[in-house]
C-alpha positions in Angstrom: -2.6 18.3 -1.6 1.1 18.3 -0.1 -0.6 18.0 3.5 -2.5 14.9 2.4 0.5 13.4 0.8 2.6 14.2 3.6 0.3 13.0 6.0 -0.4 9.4 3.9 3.5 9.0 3.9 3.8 9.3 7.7 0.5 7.1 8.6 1.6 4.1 5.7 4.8 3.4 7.6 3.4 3.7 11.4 1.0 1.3 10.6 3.0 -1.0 9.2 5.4 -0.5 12.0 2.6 -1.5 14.2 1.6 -4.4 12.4 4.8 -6.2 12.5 5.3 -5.0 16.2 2.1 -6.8 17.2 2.7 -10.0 14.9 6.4 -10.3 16.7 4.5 -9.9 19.8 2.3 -12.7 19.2 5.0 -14.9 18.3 7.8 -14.2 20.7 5.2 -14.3 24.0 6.7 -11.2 25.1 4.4 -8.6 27.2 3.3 -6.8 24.1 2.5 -3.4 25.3 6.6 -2.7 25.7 7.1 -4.7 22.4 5.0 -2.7 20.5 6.0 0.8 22.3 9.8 -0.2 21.6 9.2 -1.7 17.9 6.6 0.6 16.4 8.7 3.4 15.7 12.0 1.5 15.3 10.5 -0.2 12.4 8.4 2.6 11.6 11.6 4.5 10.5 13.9 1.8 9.0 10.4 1.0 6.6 10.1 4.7 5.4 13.9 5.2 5.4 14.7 1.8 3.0 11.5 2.7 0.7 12.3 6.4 0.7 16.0 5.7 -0.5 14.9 3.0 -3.1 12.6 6.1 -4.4 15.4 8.2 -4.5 17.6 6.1 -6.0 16.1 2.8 -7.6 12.7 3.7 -9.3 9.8 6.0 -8.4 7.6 3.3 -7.9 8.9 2.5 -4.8 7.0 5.4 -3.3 3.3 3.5 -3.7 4.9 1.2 -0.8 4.5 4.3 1.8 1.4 5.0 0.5 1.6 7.6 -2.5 3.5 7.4 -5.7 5.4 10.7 -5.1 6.7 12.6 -2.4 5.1 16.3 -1.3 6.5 18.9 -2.8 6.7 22.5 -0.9 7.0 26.0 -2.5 10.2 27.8 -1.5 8.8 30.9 -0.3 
């Protein structure tokens, strides 16, 4: 289950990275192959980082916006 979580949380942000990379590409005219390349993951990160720390710190509910309510949790071994 922590694999699927984990892997949920990774894909929720990419793609919305992606989707905002292309949309900026279609309104800015800009050659959108280096647009997206250069904005995917930029906004990738700053997406899972702000919903991630209002998680941590605001409510739990935050975590349905990167796909699943809670984050994976990993045995200590």
């Amino acid at each position: 289950m922590n694999l699927y979580v984990s892997l949920i949380r990774t894909g929720v942000p990419a793609l919305v990275g992606w989707l905002i990379a292309v949309g900026a590409a279609w309104g800015l005219h800009l050659d959108e192959g280096a647009l997206t390349g250069v904005l995917t993951p930029v906004v990738s990160v700053v997406y899972y980082a702000l919903f991630r720390l209002a998680e941590e710190h605001a409510s739990p509910r935050f975590g349905w916006l990167l796909g699943y309510a809670k984050p994976p949790a990993y045995d200590a071994k």
